[in-house]
N, C-alpha and C positions, 0 to 999 in steps of 0.2 A: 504493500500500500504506500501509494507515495504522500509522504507530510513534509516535506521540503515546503519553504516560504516561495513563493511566484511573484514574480517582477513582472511589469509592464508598466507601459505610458496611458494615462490617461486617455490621451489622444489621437489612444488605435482603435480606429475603427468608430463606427459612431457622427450622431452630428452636435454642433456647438460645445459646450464643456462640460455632456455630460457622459461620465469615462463608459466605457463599451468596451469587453473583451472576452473572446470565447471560453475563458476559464470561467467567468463570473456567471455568463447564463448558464454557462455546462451545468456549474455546481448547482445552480438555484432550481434546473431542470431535476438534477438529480436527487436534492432534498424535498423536491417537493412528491417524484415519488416514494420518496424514506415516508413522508405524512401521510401519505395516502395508507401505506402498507400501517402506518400506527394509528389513524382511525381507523380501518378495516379489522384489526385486532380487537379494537373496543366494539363496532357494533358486532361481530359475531353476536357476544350474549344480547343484545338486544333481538336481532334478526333470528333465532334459534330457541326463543323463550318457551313458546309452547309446548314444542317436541321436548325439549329441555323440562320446562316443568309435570309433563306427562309421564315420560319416560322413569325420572327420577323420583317422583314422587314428590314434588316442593310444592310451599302452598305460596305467593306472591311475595309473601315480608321474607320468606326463606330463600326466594330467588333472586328480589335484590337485597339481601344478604351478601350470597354470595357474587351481584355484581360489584357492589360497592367493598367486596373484597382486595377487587384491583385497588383500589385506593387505599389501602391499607397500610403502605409503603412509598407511594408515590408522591405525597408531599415532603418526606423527610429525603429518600431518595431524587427527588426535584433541586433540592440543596446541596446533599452530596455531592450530587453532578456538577453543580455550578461551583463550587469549591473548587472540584477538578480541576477546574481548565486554566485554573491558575499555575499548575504542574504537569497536567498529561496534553498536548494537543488535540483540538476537538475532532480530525479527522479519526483519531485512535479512537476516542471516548464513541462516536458516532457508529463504529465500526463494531465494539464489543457489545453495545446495546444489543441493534438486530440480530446477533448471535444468540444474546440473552431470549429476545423475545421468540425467536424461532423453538427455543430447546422450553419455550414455558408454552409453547402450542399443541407441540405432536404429542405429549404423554395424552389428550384426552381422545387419539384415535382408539386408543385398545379401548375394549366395551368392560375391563376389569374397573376402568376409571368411574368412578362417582363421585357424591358430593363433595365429599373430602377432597379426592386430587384436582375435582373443580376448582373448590376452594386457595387449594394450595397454589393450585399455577395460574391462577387469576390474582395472587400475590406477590409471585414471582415476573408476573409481566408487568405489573403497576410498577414493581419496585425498577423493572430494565427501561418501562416507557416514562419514567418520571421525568429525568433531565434532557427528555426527546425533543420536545418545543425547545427550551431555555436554550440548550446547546445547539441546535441546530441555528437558532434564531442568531447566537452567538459568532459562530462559524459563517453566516451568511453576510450579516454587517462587515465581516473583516474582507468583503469584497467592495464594498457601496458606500460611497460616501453621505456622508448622514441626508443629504438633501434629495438622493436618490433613492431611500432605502425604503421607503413607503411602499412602494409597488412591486419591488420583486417580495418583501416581507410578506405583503398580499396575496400574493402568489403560492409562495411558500404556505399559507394559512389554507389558501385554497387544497392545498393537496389534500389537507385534513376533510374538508366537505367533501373531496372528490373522492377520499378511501370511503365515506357513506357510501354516497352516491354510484361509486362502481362495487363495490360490497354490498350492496341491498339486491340490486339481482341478481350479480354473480352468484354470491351465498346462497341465497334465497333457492337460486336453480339446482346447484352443488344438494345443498339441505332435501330438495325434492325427490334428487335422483340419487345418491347415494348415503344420507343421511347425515344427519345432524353434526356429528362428530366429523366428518369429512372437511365441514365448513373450518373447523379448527385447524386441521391438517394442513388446507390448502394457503391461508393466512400462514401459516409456520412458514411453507415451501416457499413462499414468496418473499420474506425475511431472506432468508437464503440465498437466492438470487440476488438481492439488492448488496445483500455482504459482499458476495462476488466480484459487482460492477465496483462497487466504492474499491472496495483494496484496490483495483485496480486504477481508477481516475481520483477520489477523493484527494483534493490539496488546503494549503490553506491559503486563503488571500492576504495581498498586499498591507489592511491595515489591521491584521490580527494582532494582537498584543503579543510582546516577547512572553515564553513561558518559563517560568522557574527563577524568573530574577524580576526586581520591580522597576517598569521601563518609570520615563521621567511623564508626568503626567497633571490631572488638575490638582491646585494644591487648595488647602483651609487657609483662612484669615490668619493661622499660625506660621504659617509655613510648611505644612507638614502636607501628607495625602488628604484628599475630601474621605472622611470617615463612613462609614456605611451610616453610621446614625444619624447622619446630614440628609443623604441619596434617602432610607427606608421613610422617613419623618416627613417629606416633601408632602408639597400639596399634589404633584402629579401625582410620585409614586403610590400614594395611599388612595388616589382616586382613578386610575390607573387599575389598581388592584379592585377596586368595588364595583368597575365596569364589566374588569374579566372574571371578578367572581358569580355573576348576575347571570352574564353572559354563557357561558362553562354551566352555571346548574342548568340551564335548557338543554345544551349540549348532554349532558350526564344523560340527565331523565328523559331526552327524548331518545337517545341510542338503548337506552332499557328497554322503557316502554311503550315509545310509538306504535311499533307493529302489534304491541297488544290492545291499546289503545283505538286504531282502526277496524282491526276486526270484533272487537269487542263492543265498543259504542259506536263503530261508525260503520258496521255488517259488511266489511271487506274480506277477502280471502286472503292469504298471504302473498297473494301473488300481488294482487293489486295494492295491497298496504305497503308489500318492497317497494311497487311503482312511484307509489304516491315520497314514500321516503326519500329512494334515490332525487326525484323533484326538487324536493324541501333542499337535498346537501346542494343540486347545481343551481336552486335561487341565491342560495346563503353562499357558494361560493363568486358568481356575477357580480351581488352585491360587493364583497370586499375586491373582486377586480377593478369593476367602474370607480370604487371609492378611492381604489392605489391610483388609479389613470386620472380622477378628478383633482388628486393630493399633486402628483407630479404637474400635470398641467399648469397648476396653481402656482406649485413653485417657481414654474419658468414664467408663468408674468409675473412672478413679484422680483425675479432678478432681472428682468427686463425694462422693472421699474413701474409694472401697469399695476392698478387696486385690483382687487380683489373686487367680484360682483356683490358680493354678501361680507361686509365688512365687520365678521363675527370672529371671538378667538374660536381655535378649532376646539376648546370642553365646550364651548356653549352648543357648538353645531352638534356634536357627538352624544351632548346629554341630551340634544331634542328628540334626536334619532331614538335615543333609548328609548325613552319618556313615549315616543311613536308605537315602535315596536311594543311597548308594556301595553297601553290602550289596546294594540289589538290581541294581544296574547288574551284579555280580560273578554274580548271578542268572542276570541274563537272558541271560548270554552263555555260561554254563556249559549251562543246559535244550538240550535239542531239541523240545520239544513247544512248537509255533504259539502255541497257544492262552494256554499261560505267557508266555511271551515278550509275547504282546500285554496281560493283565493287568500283568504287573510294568511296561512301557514306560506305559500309561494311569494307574498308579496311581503307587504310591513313585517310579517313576523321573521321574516328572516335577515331584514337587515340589522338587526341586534349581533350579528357576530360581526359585524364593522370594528365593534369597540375591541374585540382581541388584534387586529391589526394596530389599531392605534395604542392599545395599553402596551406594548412588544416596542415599535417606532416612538413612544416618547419618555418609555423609564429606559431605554438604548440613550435619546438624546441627552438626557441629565446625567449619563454614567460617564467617567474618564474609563477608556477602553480597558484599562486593567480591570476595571470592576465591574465591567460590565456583564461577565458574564456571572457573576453572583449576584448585582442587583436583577438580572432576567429569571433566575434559579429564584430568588427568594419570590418574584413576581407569581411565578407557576406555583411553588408550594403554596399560597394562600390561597389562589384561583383554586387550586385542585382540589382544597376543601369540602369545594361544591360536590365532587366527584362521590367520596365520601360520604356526604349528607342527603344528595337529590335523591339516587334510586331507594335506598329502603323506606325514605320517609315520605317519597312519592306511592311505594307499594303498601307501606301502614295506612295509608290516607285513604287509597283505592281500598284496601281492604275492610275498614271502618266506615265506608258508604255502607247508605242504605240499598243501595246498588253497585254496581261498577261506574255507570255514565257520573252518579253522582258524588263516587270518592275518585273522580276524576278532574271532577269542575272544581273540589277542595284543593286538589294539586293543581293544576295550571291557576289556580287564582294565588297561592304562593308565587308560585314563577312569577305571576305578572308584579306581584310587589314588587320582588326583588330589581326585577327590570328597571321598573318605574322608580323606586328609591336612589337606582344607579345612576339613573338619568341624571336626578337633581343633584346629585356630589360631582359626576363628569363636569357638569355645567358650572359648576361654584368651582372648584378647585383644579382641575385638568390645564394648565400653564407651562408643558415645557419648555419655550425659550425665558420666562419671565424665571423659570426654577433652575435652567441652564449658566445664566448669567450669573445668578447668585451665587451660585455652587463654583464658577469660575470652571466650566467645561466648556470650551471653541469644539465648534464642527472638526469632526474628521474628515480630514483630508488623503486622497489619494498620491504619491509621493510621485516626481516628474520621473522621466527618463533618464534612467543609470541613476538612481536612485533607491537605495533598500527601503525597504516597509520597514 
């Protein structure tokens, strides 16, 4: 696997000054199918729920139990990972995960595996996918200089919608023709593969931080390094975090229990509840492409010197968006007519994962590059919380109706707070150039020709 540092000029390839070079989109192609293959890992147990709970005998709180099993590790390992990259480089750290999560997929093909080894490698893959986001996100800035990095970041998030979206009827199909356990397997085998190509291209980019010594970087009012207690205390980073934690419990609870969800209150077959799912990940992921293309656009007239059409800071746009998205979440769980339901879920409600592109691009902008990839670690462990919390207390909820439809509308009327609470802290506190400045962090810069990173 090659982890050597890569040189280039800004100025290859591409148009005006913004740098362009086949190593940057290579990698960014490449990590964003590393996301695919790590939300593909996560909705298995949402997409496989029924056969799953038939099979095995679980009653709903017993099965997201055992989803929110993956989480059981994945906040603290969200950290360790991000410590990492202070000493292992992230091409290495990238590379032992998917091995990880690979060898925590195939034990559930044997039919000897039950709750327990459910359990078990649903713990062992939380703990391998935890520093999955943080470090990849990590790894992909040390190509983009900070004014660029909104849209391939974008991108990258999108793989995450796209592992849904090609994983709801892949699996789905896989689950029909050869069963349940297969769908495990085939998410493993594809781990695998992805290991193969990285050893073989994974590099690391021009503005990666040196590792293992402490490069020269933003300093405190003292003189010394900006302390994490400065970066974690911010008004972004804490609102930041209250975006993607909002954002992430949808995430969670819908890769659980969507597909039970449709067929149960909404009289879909699996086939059509894959469909309608796969929908939901490619609305949610358009949304954060147009959003990376509207953000760069943006950038290039404001260095061209032209205003901005909506002369809003980006927390107040982001918290409206939420505050958007929450109204309709409150929506779609109120209607009974199908066809609303599937409107509001393809439209408003899917732009709420906007805010995980922006919480990733702006606790990056307030970091000095050494610390950045710990202030993105510590971002994911709080977000992942959600992880943790949404499925079993989404399936008590369901399970505590007086029906199913109706401990359904109890859980999506949770979601919708959450959303909606996020909005107005986005909107109040979400400030990273005003939190950049402060902290004494300058934009990353890509370095000229015959020049080292």
């Amino acid at each position: 696997m090659a982890d050597g540092r890569t040189r280039y000029s800004p100025d290859a390839g591409g148009a005006g000054d913004v740098p362009r070079a086949a190593g940057a989109w290579r990698t960014t192609w490449l990590l964003i199918v590393f996301m695919l293959i790590n939300f593909a890992d996560k909705t298995v147990m949402g997409l496989v729920a029924n056969p799953v709970m038939a099979d095995l005998h679980l009653t709903r709180e017993q099965f997201g139990t055992a989803s929110a099993a993956f989480f059981a590790l994945f906040s603290p390992a969200a950290l360790g990972g991000a410590f990492l990259t202070r000493t292992v480089r992230t091409p290495v750290l990238l590379f032992g995960m998917v091995l990880l999560w690979s060898a925590a997929q195939l034990p559930m093909l044997f039919a000897a595996a039950g709750f327990g080894v459910l359990i078990a490698t649903r713990v062992l893959l939380g703990a391998a996918e935890g520093p999955a986001t943080p470090v990849a996100v990590h790894h992909l800035h040390g190509w983009f200089e900070q004014r660029d990095r909104t849209l391939p970041t974008a991108a990258l998030l999108v793989g995450a919608t796209a592992g849904v979206a090609v994983a709801a009827p892949v699996l789905g199909a896989v689950t029909h023709a050869w069963g349940w356990r297969w769908a495990f397997g085939v998410v493993g085998l594809a781990g695998l593969l992805w290991a193969a190509l990285w050893h073989r291209y994974g590099k690391e980019g021009p503005l990666a931080p040196p590792v293992g010594r402490r490069p020269a970087g933003a300093v405190s009012e003292d003189g010394g390094p900006v302390p994490y207690r400065k970066l974690l205390l911010s008004g972004t980073w804490l609102s930041a975090a209250a975006g993607a934690f909002a954002a992430y419990w949808t995430v969670s609870a819908s890769l659980t229990w969507a597909a039970d969800y449709f067929q149960e209150v909404g009289g879909l077959g699996l086939r059509q509840a894959s469909l309608l799912i796969m929908l939901a990940a490619l609305a949610k992921g358009a949304a954060m492409l147009v959003h990376g293309l509207l953000v760069q656009r943006a950038g290039r007239r404001a260095a061209a010197g032209l205003r901005a059409h909506i002369p809003l800071p980006p927390g107040v746009k982001n918290g409206l968006v939420l505050l958007f998205s929450g109204v309709a979440t409150l929506a779609f769980a109120a209607t009974d007519v199908l066809w609303l339901k599937a409107v509001l879920l393809l439209g408003p409600m899917a732009v709420s994962d906007i805010i995980m592109t922006v919480a990733q691009t702006s606790v990056s902008r307030i970091s000095p590059a050494e610390r950045r990839g710990v202030a993105l670690g510590t971002l994911t462990c709080v977000f992942a919380l959600a992880g943790i919390l949404a499925p079993p207390l989404t399936g008590r909820l369901v399970d505590a109706g007086e029906t199913v439809a109706d401990g359904y509308l109890g859980a999506y009327g949770v979601m919708a707070g959450l959303v909606i609470a996020a909005g107005v802290v986005v909107a109040l506190f979400l400030r990273p150039e005003r939190d950049a400045r402060r902290l004494g962090v300058p934009e990353a810069t890509l370095p000229r020709a015959g020049e080292t990173a």
